[in-house]
C-alpha atoms as one frame of an Amber mdcrd trajectory, in Angstrom:
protein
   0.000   0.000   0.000   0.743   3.085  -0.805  -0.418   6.883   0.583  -1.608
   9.841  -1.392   1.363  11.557   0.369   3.904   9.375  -1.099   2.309   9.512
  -4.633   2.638  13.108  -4.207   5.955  13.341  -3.578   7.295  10.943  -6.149
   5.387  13.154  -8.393   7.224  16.591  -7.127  11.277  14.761  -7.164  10.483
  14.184 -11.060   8.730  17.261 -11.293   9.253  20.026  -8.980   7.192  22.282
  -9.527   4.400  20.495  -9.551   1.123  21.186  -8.138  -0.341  17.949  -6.862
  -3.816  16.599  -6.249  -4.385  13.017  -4.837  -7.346  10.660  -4.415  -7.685
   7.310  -3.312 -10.496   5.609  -5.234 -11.107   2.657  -2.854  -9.839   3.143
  -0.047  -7.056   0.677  -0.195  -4.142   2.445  -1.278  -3.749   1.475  -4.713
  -6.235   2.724  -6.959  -5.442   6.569  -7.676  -6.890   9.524  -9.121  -4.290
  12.451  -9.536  -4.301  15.800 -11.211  -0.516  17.194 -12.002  -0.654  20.947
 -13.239   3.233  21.643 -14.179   4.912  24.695 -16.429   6.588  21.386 -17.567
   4.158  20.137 -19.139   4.221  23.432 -22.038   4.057  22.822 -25.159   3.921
  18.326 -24.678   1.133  16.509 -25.255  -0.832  14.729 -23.525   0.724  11.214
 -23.998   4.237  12.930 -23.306   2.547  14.763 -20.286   1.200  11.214 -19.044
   4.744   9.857 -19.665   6.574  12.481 -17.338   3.961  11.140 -14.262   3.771
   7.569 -15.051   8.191   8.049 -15.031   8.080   9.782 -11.683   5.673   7.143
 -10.460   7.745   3.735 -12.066   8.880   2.151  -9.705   4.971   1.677  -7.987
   3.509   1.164 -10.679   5.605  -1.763 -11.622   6.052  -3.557  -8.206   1.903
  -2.994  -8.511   1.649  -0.580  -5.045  -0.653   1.245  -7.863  -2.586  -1.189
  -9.486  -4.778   1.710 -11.158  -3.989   5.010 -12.261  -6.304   8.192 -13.668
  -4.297  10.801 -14.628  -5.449  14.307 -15.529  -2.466  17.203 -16.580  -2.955
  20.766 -16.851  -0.382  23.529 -17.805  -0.928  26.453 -15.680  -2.956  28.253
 -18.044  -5.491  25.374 -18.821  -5.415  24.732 -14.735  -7.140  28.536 -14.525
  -9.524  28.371 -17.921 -10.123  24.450 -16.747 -10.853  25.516 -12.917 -12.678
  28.668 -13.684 -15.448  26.499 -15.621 -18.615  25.858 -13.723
């Protein structure tokens, strides 16, 4: 198992300046939604955006501490059109 804290942080060492969001689907510590908004993330796409998180997060993914993974990325720009929508 694995906490939202942790996912968080593996996510800001690969990307510092990261702004993180974590949620535990279940309960159990290995099924995660997590939002990443990153300067980073400029000018990728989304698969390369996905690729920079599912890097910083390699090592759980593989030994299965996240079984599940649902990823949403944001440059800081579409954070505040994306976050202003209601």
């Amino acid at each position: 198992m694995i906490s939202p804290q942790q996912v968080e942080e593996m996510i800001k060492t690969q990307i510092p300046d990261a702004q993180v969001q974590v949620q535990d689907l279940t309960g159990g510590g290995d099924h995660y939604q997590v939002i990443v908004v990153s300067s980073q993330f400029e000018g990728k796409g989304l698969v390369q955006q996905h690729q920079l998180i599912y890097g910083a997060l390699q090592q759980a993914m593989s030994s299965e501490a996240i079984h599940a993974l649902a990823l949403k990325t944001y440059t800081p720009q579409a954070w505040q059109v994306d976050s202003q929508v209601v």
